[in-house]
C-alpha positions as CSV (number, residue, x, y, z in Angstrom):
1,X,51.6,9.3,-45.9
2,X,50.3,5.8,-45.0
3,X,47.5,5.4,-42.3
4,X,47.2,2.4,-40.2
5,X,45.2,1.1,-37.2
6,X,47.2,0.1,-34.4
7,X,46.4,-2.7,-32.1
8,X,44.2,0.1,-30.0
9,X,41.6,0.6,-33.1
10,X,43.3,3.8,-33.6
11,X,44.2,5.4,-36.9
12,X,48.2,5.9,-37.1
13,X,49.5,8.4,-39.7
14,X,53.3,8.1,-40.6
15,X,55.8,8.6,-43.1
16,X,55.5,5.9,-46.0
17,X,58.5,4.4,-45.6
18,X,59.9,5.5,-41.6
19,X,63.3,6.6,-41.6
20,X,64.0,7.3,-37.5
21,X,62.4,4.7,-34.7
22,X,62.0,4.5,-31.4
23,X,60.9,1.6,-30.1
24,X,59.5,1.7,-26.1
25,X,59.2,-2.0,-26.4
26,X,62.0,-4.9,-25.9
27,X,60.5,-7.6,-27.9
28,X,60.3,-4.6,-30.6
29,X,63.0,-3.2,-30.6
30,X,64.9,-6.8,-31.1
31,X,62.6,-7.9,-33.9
32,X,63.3,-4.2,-35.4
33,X,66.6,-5.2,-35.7
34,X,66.1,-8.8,-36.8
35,X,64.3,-7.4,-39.9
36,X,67.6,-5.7,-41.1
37,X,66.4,-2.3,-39.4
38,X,69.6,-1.4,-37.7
39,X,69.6,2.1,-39.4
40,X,66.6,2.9,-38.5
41,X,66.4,2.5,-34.9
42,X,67.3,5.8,-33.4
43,X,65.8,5.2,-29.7
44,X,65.0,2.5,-27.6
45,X,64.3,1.9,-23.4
46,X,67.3,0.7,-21.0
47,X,65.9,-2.6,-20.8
48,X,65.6,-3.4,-24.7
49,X,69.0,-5.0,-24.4
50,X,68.9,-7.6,-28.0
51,X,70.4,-8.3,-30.1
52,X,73.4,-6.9,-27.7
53,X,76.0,-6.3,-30.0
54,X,73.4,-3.9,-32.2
55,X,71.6,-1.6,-29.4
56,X,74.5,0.3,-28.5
57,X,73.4,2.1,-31.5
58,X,70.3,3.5,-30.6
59,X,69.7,6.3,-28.0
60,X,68.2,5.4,-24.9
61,X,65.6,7.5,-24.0
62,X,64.4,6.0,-20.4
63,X,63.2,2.8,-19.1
64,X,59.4,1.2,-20.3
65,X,57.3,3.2,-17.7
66,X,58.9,6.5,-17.9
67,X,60.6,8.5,-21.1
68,X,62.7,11.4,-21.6
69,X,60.4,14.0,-23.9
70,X,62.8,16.3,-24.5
71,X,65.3,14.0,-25.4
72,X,62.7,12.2,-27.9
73,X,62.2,15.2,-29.5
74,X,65.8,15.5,-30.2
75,X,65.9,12.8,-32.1
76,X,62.7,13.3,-34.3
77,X,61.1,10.3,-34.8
78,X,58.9,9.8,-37.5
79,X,57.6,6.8,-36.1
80,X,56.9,5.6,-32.2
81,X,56.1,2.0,-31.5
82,X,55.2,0.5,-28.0
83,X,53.0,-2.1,-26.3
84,X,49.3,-1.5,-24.4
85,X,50.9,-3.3,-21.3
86,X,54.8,-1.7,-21.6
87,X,53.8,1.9,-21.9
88,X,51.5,3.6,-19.1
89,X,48.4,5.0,-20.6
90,X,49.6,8.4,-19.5
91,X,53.1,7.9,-21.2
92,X,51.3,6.8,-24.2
93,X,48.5,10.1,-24.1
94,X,51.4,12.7,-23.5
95,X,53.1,11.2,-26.8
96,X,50.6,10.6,-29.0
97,X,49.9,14.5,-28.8
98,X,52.9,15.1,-30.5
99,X,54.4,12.0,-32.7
100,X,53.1,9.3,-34.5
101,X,52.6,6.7,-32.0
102,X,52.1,3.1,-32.8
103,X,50.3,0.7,-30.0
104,X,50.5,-3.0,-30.4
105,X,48.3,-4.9,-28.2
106,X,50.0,-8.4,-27.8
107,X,48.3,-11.0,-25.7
108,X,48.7,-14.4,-27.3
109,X,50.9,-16.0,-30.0
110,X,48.5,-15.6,-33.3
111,X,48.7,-11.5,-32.1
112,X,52.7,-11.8,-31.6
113,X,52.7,-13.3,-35.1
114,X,50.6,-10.1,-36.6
115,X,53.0,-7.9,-35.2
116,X,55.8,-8.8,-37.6
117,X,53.8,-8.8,-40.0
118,X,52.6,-5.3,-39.5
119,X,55.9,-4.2,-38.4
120,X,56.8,-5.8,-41.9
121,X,54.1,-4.0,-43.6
122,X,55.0,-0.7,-41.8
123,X,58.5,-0.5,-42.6
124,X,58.7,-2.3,-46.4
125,X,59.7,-5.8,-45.3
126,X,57.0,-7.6,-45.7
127,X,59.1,-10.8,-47.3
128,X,61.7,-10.6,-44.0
129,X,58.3,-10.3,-41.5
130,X,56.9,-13.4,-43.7
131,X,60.2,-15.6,-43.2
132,X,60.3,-14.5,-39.4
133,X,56.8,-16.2,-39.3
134,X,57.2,-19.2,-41.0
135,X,60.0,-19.9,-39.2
136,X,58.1,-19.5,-36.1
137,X,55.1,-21.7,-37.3
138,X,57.8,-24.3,-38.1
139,X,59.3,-24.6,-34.6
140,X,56.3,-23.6,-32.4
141,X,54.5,-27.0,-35.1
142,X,56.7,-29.7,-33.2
143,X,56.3,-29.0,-29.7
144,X,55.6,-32.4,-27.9
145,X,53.3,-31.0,-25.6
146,X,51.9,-32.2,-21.7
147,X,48.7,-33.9,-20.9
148,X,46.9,-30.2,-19.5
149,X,49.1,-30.8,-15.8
150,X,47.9,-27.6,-13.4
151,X,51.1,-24.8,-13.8
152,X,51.6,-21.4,-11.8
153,X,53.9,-19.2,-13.1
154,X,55.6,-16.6,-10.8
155,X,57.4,-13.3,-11.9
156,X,57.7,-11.8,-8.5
157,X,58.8,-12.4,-4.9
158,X,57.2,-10.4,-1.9
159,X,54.6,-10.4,-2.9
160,X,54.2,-13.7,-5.8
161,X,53.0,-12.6,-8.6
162,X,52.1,-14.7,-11.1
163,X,50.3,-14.6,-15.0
164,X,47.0,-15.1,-15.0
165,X,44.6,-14.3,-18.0
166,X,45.2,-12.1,-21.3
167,X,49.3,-12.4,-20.8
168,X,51.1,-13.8,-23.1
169,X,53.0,-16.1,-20.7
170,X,49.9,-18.1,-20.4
171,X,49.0,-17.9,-23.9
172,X,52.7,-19.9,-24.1
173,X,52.1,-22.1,-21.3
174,X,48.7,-23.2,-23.6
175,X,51.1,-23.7,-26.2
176,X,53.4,-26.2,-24.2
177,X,49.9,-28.1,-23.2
178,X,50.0,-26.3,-19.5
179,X,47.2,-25.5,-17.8
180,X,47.4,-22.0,-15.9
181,X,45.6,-22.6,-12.5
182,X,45.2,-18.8,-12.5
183,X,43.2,-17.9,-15.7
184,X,40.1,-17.5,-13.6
185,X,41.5,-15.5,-11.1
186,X,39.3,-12.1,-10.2
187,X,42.3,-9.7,-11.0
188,X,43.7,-10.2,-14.7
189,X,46.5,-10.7,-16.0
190,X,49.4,-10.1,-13.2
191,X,47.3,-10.5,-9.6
192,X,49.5,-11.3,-6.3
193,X,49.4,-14.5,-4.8
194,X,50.1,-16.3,-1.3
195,X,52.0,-19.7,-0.6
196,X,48.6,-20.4,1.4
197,X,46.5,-19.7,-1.9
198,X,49.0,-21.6,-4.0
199,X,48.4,-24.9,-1.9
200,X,44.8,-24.5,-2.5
201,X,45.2,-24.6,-6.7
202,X,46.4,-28.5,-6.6
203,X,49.4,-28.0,-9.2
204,X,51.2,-30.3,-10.8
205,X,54.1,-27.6,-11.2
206,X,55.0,-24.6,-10.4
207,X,57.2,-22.1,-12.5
208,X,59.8,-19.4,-11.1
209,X,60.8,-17.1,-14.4
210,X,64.1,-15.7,-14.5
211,X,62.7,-12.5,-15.1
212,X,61.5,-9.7,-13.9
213,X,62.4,-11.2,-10.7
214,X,65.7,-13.3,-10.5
215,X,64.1,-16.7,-8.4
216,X,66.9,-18.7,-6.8
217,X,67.9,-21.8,-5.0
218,X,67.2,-20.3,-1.8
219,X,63.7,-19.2,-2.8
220,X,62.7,-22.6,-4.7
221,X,63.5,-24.4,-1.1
222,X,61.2,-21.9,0.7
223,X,58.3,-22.6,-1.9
224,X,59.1,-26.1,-1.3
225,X,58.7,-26.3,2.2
226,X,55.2,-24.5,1.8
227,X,54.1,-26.6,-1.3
228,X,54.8,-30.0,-0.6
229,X,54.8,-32.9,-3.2
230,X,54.9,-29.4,-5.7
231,X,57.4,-29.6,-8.6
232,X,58.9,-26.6,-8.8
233,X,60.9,-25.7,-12.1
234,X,63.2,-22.8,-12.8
235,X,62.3,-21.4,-16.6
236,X,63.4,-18.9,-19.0
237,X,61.5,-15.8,-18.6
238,X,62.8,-14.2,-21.8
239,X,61.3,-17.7,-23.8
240,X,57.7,-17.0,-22.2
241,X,57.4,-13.2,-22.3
242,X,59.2,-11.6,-25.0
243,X,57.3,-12.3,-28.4
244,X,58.3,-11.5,-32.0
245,X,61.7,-12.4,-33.2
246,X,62.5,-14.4,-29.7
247,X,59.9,-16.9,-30.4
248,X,62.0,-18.9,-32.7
249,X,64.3,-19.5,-30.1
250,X,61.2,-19.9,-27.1
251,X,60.3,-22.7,-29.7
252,X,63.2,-24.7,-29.5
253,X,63.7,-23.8,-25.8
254,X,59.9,-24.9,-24.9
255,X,60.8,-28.5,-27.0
256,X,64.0,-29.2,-24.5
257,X,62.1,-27.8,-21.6
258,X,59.0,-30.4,-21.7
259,X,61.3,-33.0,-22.8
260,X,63.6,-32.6,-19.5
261,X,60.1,-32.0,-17.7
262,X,58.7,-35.4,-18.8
263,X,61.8,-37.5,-18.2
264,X,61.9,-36.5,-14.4
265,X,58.5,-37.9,-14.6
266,X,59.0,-41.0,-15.6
């Protein structure tokens, strides 16, 4: 048996080398599979959808927030992973009582980076996990950067929401050279916010993510009447939130993005 601490401080004791996954996490699940894992993913949520063309081969076994015991059991994992902020405390309790239950704690991008490794450590790729990384380093080492402008990021529409502190959306908007007005906001991480409040934070830009909440045309020109003389900027939610195996892609997606940002600038 190997034992491990998780990203809780807990002590994890699994199989030496685990043969049957489930993974309650998205970015996971797809950086599972991006370390040649395919065989070994036996469950996964409904909304850990990459790499497409590979998920269809693990059993969905409910959505992030709630899971289907029974049908976990079934398929006798000998190893759980999951996230602190996908996976309700509860959820998390109820299963660690009877399976091996592995809780990553992912807030910024030197923790998203540890988690292939120890994912590549867990399952006997360390070399894959390594490559993943460097590859990471490589792209995330050229991004141009912005001079610190003032940068709200919204996930959600009636009410905003937007990331404040200890998400890993703002640890990538620090990556890009943004500043999140929200990082000293009184409610962490995901805190709801007015247009009124928003005028107050003199931003430079603000962001509407793609996901969770699909932000159109139609909502950008409401925001626009409220927050005049406001860039406002559609991005890729999937580029800011999802860590691990995406973040070679959020690399070269953050380069285009701040290039395209600083010529309308100009």
């Amino acid at each position: 048996m190997k034992e491990m601490l998780d990203g809780m401080e807990r002590k994890v004791c699994f199989s030496n080398t685990p043969r049957r996954i489930i993974s309650l996490c998205p970015s996971i699940t797809e950086t599972l599979y991006e370390l040649g894992l395919d065989d070994l993913v036996v469950g996964r949520t409904s909304y850990c959808i990459h790499p497409e063309e590979k998920v269809k081969g693990a059993t969905v076994i409910g959505g992030t927030k709630q899971v289907d015991v029974n049908l976990i059991r079934e398929l006798k994992p000998d190893l759980i992973v999951t996230d602190k902020e996908e996976t309700p405390k509860e959820v998390a309790e109820a299963l660690m009582e009877e399976f091996p239950l592995f809780i990553f704690d992912v807030q910024n991008y030197n923790h998203a980076l540890k988690m292939i490794d120890v994912l590549g450590e867990i399952t006997n790729q360390e070399e894959k996990a390594k490559s993943m990384v460097s590859s990471i380093e490589e792209e995330f080492a050229f991004l141009p950067g912005v001079d610190n402008n003032r940068v709200a990021y919204l996930i959600w529409r009636k009410p905003y929401m937007a990331a404040a502190k200890n998400t890993f959306i703002s640890a990538m908007l620090d990556k890009c050279g943004f500043y999140n007005v929200l990082l000293d906001h009184k409610e962490e991480r995901y805190p709801a916010v007015t247009a009124e409040e928003l005028r107050e934070l003199d931003l430079d830009y603000l962001f509407l993510s793609t996901e969770p909440f699909p932000f159109s045309e139609e909502h950008k020109n409401e925001l626009k009447s409220e927050l005049p003389g406001v860039n406002i900027v559609f991005v890729d939610g999937q580029s800011f939130s999802w860590y691990g195996a995406k973040m070679e892609k959020a690399g070269r997606y953050f380069r285009s993005m701040i290039e395209t940002i600083k010529r309308a600038d100009l």
